[in-house]
C-alpha positions in Angstrom: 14.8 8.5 -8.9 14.4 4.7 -9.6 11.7 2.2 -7.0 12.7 -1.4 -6.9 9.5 -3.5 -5.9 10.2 -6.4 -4.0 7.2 -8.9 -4.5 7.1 -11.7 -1.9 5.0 -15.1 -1.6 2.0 -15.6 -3.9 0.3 -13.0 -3.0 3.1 -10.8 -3.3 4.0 -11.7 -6.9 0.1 -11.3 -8.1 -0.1 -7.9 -7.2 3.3 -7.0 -8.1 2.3 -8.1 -11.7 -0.7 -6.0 -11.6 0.6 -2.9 -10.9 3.4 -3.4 -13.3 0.5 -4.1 -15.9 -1.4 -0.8 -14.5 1.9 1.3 -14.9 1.8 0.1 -18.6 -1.2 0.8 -19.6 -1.4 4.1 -18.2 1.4 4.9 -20.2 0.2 3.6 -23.2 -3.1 5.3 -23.0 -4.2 7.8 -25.4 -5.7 10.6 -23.5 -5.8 14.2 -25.7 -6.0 16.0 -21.9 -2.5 17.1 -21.6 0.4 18.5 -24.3 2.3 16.0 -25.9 5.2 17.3 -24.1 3.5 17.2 -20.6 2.6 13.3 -21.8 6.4 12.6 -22.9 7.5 14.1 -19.4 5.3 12.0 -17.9 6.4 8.9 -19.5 9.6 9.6 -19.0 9.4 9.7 -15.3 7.6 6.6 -14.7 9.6 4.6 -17.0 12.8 5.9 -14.7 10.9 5.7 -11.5 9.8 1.8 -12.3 11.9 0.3 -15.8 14.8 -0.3 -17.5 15.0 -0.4 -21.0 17.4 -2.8 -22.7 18.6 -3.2 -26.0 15.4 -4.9 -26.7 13.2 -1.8 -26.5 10.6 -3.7 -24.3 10.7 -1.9 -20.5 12.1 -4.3 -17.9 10.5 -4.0 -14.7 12.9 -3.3 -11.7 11.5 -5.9 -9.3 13.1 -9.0 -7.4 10.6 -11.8 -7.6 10.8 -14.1 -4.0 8.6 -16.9 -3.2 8.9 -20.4 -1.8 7.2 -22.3 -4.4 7.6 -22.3 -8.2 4.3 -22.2 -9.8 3.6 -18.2 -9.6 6.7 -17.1 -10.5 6.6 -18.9 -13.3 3.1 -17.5 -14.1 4.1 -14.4 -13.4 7.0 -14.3 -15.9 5.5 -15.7 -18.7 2.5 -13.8 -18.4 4.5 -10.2 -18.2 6.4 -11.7 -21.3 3.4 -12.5 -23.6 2.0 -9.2 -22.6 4.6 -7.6 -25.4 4.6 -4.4 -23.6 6.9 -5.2 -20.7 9.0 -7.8 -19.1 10.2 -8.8 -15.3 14.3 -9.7 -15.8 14.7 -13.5 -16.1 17.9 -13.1 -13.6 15.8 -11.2 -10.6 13.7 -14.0 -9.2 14.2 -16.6 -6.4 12.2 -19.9 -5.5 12.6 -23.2 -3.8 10.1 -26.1 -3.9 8.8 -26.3 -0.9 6.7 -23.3 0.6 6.2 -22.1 4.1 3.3 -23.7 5.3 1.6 -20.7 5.8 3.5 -20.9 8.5 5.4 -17.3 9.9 7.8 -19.0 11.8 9.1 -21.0 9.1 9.6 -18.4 6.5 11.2 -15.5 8.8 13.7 -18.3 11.4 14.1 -20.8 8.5 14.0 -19.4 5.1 14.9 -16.0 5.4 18.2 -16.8 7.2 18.8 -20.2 4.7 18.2 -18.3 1.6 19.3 -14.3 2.5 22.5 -14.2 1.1 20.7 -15.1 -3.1 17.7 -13.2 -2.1 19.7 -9.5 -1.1 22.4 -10.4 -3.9 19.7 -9.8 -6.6 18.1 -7.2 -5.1 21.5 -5.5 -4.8 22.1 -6.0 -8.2 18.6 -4.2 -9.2 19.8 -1.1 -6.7 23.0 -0.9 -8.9 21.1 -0.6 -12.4 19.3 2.6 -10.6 21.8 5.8 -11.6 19.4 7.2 -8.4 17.8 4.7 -6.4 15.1 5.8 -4.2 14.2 3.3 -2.0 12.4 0.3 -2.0 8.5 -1.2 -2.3 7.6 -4.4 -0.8 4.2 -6.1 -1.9 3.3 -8.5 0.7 0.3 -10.3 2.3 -0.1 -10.6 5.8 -1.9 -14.1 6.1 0.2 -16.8 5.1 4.0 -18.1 5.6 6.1 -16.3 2.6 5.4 -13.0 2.0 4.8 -12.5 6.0 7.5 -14.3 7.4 9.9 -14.0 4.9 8.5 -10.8 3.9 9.4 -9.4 7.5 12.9 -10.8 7.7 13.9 -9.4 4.0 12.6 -6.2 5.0 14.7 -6.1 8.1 18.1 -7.3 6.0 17.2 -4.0 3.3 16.8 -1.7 6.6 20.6 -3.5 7.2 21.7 -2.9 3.6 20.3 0.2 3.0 19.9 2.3 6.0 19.5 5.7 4.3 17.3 4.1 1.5 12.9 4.7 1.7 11.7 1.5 2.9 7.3 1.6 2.2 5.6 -2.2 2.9 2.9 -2.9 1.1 0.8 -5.2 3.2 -2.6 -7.0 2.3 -4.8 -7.5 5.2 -6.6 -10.8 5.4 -10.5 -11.4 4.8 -11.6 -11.1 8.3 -13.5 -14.3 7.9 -10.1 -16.6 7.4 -8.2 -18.0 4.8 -6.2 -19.6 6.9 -6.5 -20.7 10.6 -3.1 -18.7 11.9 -3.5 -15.7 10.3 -4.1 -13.4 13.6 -0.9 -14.8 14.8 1.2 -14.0 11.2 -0.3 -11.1 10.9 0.3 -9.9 14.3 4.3 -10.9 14.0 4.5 -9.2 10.2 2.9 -5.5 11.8 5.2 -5.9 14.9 8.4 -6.4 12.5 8.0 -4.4 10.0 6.5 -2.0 12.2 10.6 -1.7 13.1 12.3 -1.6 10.0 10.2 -0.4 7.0 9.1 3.6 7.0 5.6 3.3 6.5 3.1 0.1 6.3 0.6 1.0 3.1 -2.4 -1.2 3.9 -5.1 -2.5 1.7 -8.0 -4.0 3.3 -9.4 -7.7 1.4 -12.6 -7.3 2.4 -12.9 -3.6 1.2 -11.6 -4.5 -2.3 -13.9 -7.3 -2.4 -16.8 -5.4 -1.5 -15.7 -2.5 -4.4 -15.7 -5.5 -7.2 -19.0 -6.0 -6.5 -20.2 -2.7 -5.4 -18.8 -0.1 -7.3 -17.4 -2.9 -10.6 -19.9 -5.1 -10.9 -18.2 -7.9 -11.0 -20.7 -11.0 -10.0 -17.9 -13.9 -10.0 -15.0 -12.2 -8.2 -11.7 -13.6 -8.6 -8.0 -12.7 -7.2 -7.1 -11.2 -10.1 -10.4 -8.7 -9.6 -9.3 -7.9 -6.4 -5.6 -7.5 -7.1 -6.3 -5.4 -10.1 -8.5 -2.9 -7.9 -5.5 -3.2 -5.6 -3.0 -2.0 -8.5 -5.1 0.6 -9.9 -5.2 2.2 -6.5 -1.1 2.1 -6.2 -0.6 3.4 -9.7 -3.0 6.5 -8.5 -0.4 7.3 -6.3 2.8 5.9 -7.5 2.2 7.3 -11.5 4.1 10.9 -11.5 3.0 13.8 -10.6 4.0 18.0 -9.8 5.0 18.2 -6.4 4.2 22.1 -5.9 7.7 23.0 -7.9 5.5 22.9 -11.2 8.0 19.7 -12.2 7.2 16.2 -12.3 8.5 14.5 -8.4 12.6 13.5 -7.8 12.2 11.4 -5.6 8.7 9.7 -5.0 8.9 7.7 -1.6 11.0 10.2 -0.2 8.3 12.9 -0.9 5.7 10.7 0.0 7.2 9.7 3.4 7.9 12.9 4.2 4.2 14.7 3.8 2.8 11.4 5.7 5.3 10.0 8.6 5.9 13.0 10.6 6.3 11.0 13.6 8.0 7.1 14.1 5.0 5.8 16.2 2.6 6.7 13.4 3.6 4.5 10.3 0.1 3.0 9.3 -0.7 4.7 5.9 -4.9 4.1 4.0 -5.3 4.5 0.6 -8.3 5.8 -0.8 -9.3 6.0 -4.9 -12.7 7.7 -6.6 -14.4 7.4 -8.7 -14.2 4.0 -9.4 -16.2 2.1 -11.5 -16.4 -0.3 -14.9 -14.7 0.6 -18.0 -18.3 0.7 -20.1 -19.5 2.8 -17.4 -16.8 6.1 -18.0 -18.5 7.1 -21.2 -21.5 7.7 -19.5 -20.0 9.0 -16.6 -19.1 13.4 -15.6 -17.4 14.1 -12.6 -16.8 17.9 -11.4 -13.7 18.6 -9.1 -15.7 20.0 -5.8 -18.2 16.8 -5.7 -15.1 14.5 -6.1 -13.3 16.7 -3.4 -16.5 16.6 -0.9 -16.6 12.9 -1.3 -13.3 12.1 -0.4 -13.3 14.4 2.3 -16.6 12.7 3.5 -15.3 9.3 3.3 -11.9 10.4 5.6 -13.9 11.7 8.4 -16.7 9.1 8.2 -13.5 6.4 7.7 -15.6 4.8 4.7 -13.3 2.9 2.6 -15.6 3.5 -0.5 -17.9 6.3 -2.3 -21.0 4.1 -2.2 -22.6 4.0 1.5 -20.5 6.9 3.5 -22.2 8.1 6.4 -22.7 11.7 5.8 -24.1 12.4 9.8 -20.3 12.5 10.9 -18.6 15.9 11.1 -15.6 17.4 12.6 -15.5 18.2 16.3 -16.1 22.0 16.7 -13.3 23.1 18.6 -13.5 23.4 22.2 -16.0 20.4 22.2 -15.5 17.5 23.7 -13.0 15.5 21.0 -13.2 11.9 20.0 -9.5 11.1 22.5 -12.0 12.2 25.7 -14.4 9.7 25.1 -14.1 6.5 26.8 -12.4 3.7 24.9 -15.5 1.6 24.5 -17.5 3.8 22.7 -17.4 3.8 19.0 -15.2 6.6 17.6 -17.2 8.1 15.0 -14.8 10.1 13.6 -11.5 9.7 12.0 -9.0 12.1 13.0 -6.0 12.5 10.4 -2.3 13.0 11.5 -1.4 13.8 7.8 -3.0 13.6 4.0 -2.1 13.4 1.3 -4.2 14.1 -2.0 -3.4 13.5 -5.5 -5.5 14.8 -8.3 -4.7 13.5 -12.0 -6.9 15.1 -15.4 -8.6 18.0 -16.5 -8.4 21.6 -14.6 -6.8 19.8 -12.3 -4.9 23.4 -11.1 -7.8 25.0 -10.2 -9.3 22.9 -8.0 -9.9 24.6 -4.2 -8.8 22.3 -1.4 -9.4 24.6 1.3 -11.9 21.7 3.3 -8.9 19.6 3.7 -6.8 22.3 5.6 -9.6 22.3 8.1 -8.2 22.1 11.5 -10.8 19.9 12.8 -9.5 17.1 11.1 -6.3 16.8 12.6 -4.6 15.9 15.8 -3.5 19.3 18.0 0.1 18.7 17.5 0.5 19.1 14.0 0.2 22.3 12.4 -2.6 21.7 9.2 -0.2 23.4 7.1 2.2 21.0 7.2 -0.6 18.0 7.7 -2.1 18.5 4.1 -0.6 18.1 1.1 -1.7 18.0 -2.8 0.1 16.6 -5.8 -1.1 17.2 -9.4 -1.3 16.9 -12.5 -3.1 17.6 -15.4 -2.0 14.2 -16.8 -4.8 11.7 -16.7 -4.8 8.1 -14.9 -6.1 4.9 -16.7 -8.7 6.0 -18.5 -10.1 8.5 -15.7 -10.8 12.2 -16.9 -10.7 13.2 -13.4 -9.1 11.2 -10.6 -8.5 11.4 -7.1 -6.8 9.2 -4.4 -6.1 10.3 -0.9 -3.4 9.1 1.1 -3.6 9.7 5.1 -2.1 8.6 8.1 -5.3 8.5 10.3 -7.1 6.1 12.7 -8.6 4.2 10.0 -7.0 0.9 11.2 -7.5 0.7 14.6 -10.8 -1.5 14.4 -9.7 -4.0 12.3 -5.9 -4.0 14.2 -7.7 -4.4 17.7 -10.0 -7.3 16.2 -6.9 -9.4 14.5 -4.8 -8.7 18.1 -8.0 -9.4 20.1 -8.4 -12.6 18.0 -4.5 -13.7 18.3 -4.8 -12.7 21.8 -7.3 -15.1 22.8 -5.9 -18.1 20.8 -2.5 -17.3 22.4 -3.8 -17.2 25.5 -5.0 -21.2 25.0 -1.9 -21.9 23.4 -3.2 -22.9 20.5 -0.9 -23.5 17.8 1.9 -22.3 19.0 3.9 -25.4 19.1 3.7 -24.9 14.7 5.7 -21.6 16.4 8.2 -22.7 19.0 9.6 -25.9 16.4 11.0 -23.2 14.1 12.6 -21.4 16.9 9.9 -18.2 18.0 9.4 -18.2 21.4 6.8 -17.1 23.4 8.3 -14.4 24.5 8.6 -13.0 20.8 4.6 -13.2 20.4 4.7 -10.9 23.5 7.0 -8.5 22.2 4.6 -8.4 19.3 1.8 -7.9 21.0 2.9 -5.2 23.2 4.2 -3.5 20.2 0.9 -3.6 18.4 -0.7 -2.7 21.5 1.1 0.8 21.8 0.5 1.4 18.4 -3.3 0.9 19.1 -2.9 3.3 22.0 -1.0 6.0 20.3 -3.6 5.9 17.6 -6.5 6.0 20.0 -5.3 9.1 21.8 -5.1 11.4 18.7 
């Protein structure tokens, strides 16, 4: 089944390209670690799962390309072009001249309505080129006035269009010290939205990408592109094709992925986490083995460490009967991360006999789901970008509540001086609409909390 990416605002478009350049790569890798068949299966799927091909023989990404402004799109386009090994179609983009402002307001009351009827005729015509479309990917950022505002009202009219398609946002979190002065309040109004129409909200952290460029990378100058290709390595770890337990390569992606992870409507936040990772001239050098990979990444779930370098290895599961983490009183720091659902994908060599029996530990999971149906492994010996052995871990857990209680604590108080939110009320949101979205992020929080 076929994914068409939706990439929103600058931001949006960036990291769209990335992946796309990721997915590419990958493919084109030589890696001697599977059959030639299991590598031609493989390529197969992805190019269904995210390409055309046309006449020309160069794959043609299935992606709509939205932003305000010109400049990036343009970028973007020419830059897939010259790449040689894949293109973006020249018909599936739409841009104006002016921009949002970085305003939320002005892309979801003014924008989104002005321009809906070009933007969901191209993405409609992407949906028709699928013989099997499986739902839909949205790459946004939370911060500024496209890809929130706009991003949030586009995702609402594919709910509309597509109501039994798989709706997963992609959503950037911004750098906790600013880029721009209204993010808490965009951000807040982006979660609350597409908190209502979109199946599950994949976040990725600024600052924890940042920190990996220079941690675990390297990389003394750090750039966008750094952090966005860090970004895109992580989503082609999960999004590249893989055996779903039928010994076959997965039908239908999202809809596999939704279902292993959203067991619940309340629970849609959804961390992604990637090892090892680390600079190309480094691999040669490097030898992994399966259980220390395994006892990392189980490590950095419970310890909620967003990376292998500085995981607190003090924090373990609650023994049962014990006190648990919900019990405690809501000031205290909660220590450990319980899981509602994981997700772990393992790409490269002897990948089938790896044992996985620490992540069906009880202990790690809230009391209402059976662990059986909480934990879940893809795999493949097929491997990722270079990696010999790979691992990435997908869970529905408390890993967000800190920084969503600091970004609604910070648009809380500036809300509460009414600061701003005149920028709001001239495009038509009302005050009444930032309360909706703060009681909806605030239920979230608690239904999190309690776990």
């Amino acid at each position: 089944m076929s994914i068409v990416t939706v990439q929103l605002g600058q931001c949006g478009n960036q990291v769209g390209h990335e992946v796309f350049n990721s997915l590419c790569r990958d493919i084109h890798g030589t890696h001697g670690l599977c059959s030639k068949r299991e590598n031609e299966s493989y390529q197969d799927a992805c190019k269904e799962r995210f390409f055309f091909q046309e006449e020309s023989a160069v794959p043609v990404a299935r992606a709509v390309l939205v932003d305000m402004e010109p400049k990036v799109i343009s970028q973007t386009l020419s830059l897939a072009a010259r790449s040689g090994s894949w293109k973006y179609n020249h018909q599936s983009h739409f841009c104006q001249k002016q921009g949002s402002g970085n305003n939320w307001a002005n892309g979801y009351s003014v924008h989104g309505p002005r321009h809906k009827e070009a933007i969901m005729d191209l993405v409609q015509k992407e949906a028709e080129k699928c013989e099997r479309l499986g739902g839909f990917v949205t790459i946004m950022s939370m911060a500024g006035g496209t890809g929130s505002g706009l991003g949030a009202f586009v995702t609402q009219c594919l709910r509309d269009a597509f109501p039994n398609s798989f709706i997963l946002n992609h959503v950037i979190w911004p750098y906790g010290t600013g880029e721009v002065i209204v993010q808490n309040y965009n951000s807040v109004l982006t979660l609350s939205h597409l908190y209502q129409s979109a199946d599950a909200l994949l976040v990725h952290e600024n600052d924890v990408i940042h920190q990996i460029c220079a941690q675990l990378m390297n990389i003394k100058q750090i750039s966008f592109r750094d952090v966005n290709q860090v970004i895109a390595h992580q989503l082609g770890s999960v999004f590249q094709p893989t055996h779903t337990g039928q010994g076959h390569y997965s039908r239908n992606p999202l809809g596999d992925l939704l279902e292993s992870l959203v067991p619940h409507p309340e629970f849609r936040m959804l961390g992604l986490r990637n090892i090892p990772q680390m600079p190309e001239n480094s691999l040669a050098y490097s030898t992994f083995s399966w259980p220390g990979l395994i006892k990392h990444l189980r490590q950095m779930l419970i310890a909620n460490a967003k990376m292998e370098e500085g995981i607190d290895w003090q924090v373990q599961p609650p023994c049962p009967g014990s006190s648990t983490p919900s019990s405690q009183p809501p000031n205290k720091p909660l220590h450990f991360n319980t899981s509602i659902a994981n997700l772990l994908i393992l790409r490269g060599k002897d990948v089938h006999g790896v044992d996985l029996g620490s992540f069906q530990d009880p202990s790690l999971y809230t009391s209402w789901l059976n662990p059986q149906d909480a934990f879940t492994a893809w795999k493949t010996p097929r491997a990722f970008n270079k990696y010999e052995k790979s691992a990435s871990l997908v869970s529905n857990s408390q890993f967000l509540l800190k920084p969503l209680d600091s970004i609604v604590g910070k648009a809380w108080n500036m809300f509460a001086s009414k600061a701003y939110v005149h920028q709001y009320t001239k495009f038509g949101i009302q005050e009444e609409d930032f309360l909706d979205s703060f009681t909806t992020l605030e239920q979230v929080i608690s239904s999190y909390t309690t776990l």
